[in-house]
C-alpha positions as CSV (number, residue, x, y, z in Angstrom):
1,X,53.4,97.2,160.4
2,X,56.9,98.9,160.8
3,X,59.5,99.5,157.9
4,X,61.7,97.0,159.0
5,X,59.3,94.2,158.9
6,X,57.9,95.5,155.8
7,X,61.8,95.2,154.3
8,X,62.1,92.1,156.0
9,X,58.8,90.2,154.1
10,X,59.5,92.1,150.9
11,X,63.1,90.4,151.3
12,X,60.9,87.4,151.8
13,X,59.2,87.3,149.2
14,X,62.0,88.3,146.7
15,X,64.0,85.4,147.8
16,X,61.0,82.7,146.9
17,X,60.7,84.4,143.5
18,X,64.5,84.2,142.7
19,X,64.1,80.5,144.2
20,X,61.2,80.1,141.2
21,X,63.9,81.1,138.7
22,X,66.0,78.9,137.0
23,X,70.1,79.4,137.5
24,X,73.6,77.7,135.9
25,X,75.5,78.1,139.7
26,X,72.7,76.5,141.6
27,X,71.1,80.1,143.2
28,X,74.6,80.6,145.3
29,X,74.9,83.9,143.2
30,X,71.6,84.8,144.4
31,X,72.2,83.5,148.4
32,X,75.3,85.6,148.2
33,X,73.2,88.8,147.5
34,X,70.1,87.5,149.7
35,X,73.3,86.9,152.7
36,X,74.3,91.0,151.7
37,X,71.2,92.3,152.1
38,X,69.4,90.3,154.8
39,X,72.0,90.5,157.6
40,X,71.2,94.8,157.6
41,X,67.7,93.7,157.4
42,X,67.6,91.5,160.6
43,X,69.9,94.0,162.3
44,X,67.3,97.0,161.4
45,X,64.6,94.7,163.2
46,X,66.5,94.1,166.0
47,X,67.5,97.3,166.8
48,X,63.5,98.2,166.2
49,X,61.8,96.0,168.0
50,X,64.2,93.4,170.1
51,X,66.0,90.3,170.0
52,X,63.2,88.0,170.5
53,X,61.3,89.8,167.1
54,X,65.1,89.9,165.3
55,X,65.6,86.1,165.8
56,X,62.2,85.1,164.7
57,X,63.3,87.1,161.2
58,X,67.0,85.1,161.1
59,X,64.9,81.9,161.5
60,X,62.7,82.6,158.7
61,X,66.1,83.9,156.7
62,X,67.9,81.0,157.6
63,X,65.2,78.7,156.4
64,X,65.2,80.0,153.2
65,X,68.9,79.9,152.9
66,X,69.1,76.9,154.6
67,X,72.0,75.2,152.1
68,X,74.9,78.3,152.9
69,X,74.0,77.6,156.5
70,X,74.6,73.8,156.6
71,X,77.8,74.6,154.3
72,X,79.3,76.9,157.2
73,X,78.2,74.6,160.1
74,X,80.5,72.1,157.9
75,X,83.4,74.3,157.3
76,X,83.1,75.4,161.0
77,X,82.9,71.6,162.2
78,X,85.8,70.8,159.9
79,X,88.0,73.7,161.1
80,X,87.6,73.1,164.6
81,X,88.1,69.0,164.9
82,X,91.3,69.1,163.7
């Protein structure tokens, strides 16, 4: 197995545990950080080992941040219908 996919289940992993963990702000504090750090991620697999491998990795990302995605699919929706 390659770094980045290595990086890119380790970032996996991390985000269930901080998911386990109790939080005041409802995890967006977390998501924000997950977001930082997981948008070099998918780009290092990309860049490694194609686009086909890099969205597979942004669909497994996106699942797990699912909320922050429908939140901008509404703010883009919003901003564009009016």
């Amino acid at each position: 197995m390659s770094f980045p996919l290595i990086l890119a289940a380790l970032w996996a992993v991390v985000a269930n545990v901080l998911a386990m963990t109790p939080s005041k702000d409802h995890h967006w504090r977390n998501a924000y950080m997950l977001i930082a750090i997981g948008i070099p991620i998918v780009g290092y697999v990309t860049w490694l080992h194609g686009p086909w491998l890099g969205l597979l990795v942004m669909a497994g990302g996106v699942s797990v941040l699912r909320w922050p995605v429908i939140y901008l699919g509404r703010w883009i929706k919003r901003r564009t219908l009016r």
